[in-house]
C-alpha positions, 0 to 999 in steps of 0.5 A: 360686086362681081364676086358678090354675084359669083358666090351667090351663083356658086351657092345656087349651084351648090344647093342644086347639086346637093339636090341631085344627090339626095334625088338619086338617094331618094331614088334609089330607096325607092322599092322596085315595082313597076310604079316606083320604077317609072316614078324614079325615072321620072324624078331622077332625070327631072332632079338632076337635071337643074344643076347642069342646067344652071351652070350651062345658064351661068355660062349663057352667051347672052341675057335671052339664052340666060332667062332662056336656061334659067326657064329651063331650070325652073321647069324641072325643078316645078316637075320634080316638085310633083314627083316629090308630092307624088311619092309623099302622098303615095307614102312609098316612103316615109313622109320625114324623108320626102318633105325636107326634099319638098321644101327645099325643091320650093326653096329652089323654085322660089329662087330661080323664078326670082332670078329670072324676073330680076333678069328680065327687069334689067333688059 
């Protein structure tokens, strides 16, 4: 059962790596006003910071430090969900590169808050 649990978590983490590295893409297709920078900034740290923090989750010292990392988690996944909105409303880039990200992002929202309910649960 171990194993089951293992692979799911391997694939969530692989999922939010490959997620950090179309952020950087994505960032750096940005064009490079000032505007563009800042938002860049904004997503790049909130777009590459939930795979880390998963992994730090998956290695948590108790079941209140692992809903506690999953929060995290889920907070820079919500942020990073808005600056994705904020570029594809803005169209700074084209809207078919933009979206695939966005639901994605959803994708990974809807996952995490999953988690962290079932985690809660079984307290």
């Amino acid at each position: 059962m171990k194993k089951n649990k293992e692979k799911n978590g391997d694939n969530i983490a692989d999922r939010l790596l490959e997620f950090a590295v179309r952020v950087i893409k994505l960032v750096n297709a940005l064009p490079k006003t000032a505007v563009e920078k800042h938002v860049g900034a904004q997503l790049l740290s909130s777009g590459t910071s939930p795979g880390s923090n998963y992994d730090e989750a998956r290695g948590a010292e108790s079941r209140a430090d692992f809903i506690h990392k999953l929060g995290i988690v889920l907070k820079e996944l919500k942020e990073s969900r808005f600056w994705l909105r904020l570029i594809h409303h803005t169209e700074v880039l084209n809207p078919q590169r933009v979206e695939p990200m966005i639901d994605e992002c959803e994708e990974l929202i809807a996952i995490i808050a999953k988690s962290i309910v079932t985690a809660k649960s079984k307290k």
